[in-house]
C-alpha atoms as one frame of an Amber mdcrd trajectory, in Angstrom:
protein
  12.050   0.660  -7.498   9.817   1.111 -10.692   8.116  -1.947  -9.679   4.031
  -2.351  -9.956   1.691  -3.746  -6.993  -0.759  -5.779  -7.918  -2.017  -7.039
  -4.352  -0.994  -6.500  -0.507  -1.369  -8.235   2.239  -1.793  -5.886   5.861
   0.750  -6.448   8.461   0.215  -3.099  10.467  -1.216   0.630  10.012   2.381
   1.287   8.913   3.343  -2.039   7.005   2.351  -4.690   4.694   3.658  -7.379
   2.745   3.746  -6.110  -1.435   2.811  -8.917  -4.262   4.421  -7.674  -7.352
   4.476 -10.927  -9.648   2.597 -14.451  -9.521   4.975 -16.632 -11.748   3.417
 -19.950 -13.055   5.430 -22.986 -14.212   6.638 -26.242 -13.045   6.457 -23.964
  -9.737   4.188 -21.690  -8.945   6.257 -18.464  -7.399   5.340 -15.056  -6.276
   7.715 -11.873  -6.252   6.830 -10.344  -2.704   8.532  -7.951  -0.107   7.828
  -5.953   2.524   7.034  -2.068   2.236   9.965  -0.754  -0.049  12.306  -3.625
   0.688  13.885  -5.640  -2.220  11.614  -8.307  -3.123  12.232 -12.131  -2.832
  10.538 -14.873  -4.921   8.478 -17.104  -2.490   7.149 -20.823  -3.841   3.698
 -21.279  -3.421   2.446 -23.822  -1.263  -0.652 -25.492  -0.353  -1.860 -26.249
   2.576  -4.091 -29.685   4.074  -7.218 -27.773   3.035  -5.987 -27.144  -0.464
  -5.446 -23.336   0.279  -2.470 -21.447  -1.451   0.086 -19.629   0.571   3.388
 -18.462   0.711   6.274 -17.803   3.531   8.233 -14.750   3.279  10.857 -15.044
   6.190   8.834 -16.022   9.224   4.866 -14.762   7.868   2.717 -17.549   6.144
   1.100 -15.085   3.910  -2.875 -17.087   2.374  -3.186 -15.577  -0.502  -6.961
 -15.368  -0.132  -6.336 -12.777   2.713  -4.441 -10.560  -0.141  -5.924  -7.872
  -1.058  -5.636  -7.048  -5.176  -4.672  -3.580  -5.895
């Protein structure tokens, strides 16, 4: 893939959602995926607290529970 992590995000003993890019702009994205899959870019939302996440297929991923590599 040739691809860097620079945080994760624990699903199982066996999987876990990869952060290889935080994008910023008019719209904040991230470049995630999970284990060796082909990354997606996710928007960044916030939610009623004023916390950042991000959906990747069904997960809402907080990115205060990722862990930086």
């Amino acid at each position: 893939m040739g691809r860097e992590i620079i945080a994760v995000y624990g699903l199982t003993n066996t999987a876990s959602v990869n952060i290889y890019e935080i994008q910023h702009g008019i719209e904040d994205t991230v470049l995630a995926g999970i284990n060796n899959q082909e990354p997606e870019e996710c928007v960044i939302q916030y939610d009623n607290e004023g916390e950042p996440f991000f959906k990747l297929g069904e997960l809402e991923i907080p990115l205060s529970e990722c862990m930086r590599v």
